[in-house]
C-alpha positions in Angstrom: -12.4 2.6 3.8 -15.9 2.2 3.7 -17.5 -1.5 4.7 -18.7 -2.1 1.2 -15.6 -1.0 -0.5 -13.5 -3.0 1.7 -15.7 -6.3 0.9 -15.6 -5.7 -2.8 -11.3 -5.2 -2.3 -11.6 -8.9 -1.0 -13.1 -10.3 -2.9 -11.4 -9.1 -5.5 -8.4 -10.2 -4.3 -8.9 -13.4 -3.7 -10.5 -14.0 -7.1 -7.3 -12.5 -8.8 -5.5 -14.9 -6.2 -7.6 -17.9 -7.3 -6.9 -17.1 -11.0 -3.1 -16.2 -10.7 -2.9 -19.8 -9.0 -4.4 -21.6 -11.8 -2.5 -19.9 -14.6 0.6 -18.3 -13.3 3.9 -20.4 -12.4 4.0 -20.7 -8.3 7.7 -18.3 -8.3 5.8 -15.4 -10.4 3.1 -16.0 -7.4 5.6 -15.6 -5.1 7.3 -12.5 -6.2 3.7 -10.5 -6.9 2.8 -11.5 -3.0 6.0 -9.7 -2.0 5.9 -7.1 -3.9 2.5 -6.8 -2.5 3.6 -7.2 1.2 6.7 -4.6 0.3 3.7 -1.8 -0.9 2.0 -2.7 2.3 5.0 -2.2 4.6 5.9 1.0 2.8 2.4 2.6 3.0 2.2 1.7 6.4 5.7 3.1 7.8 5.1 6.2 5.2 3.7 9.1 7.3 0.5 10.1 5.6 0.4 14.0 4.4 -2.4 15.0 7.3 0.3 14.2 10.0 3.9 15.9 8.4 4.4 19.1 9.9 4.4 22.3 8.1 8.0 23.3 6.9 8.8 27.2 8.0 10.4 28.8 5.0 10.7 32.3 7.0 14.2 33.1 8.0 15.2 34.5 11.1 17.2 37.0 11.6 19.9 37.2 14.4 19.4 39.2 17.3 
């Protein structure tokens, strides 16, 4: 992620967290920011696509 997209993401975020404190009830806070952690832990323990191995669909024949 690029520097300027990654400032723009913040802020962002913590406008939508500034306005989703002000209107929102604090439990429906709660349950977006774990949902939000859960997406995080998920992407992070997900292996991306560049690093799975290629799946050989050849089949061998015995010897």
């Amino acid at each position: 992620m690029k520097l300027p997209q990654m400032i723009v993401t913040i802020v962002a975020g913590i406008a939508f967290g500034y306005l989703a404190s002000q209107y929102l009830n604090k439990n429906i806070m709660y349950a977006i920011g774990g949902g939000m952690l859960g997406i995080g832990v998920l992407t992070y323990i997900a292996p991306s696509k560049s690093q799975e191995k290629p799946i050989s669909t050849s089949i061998r024949e015995p010897v």
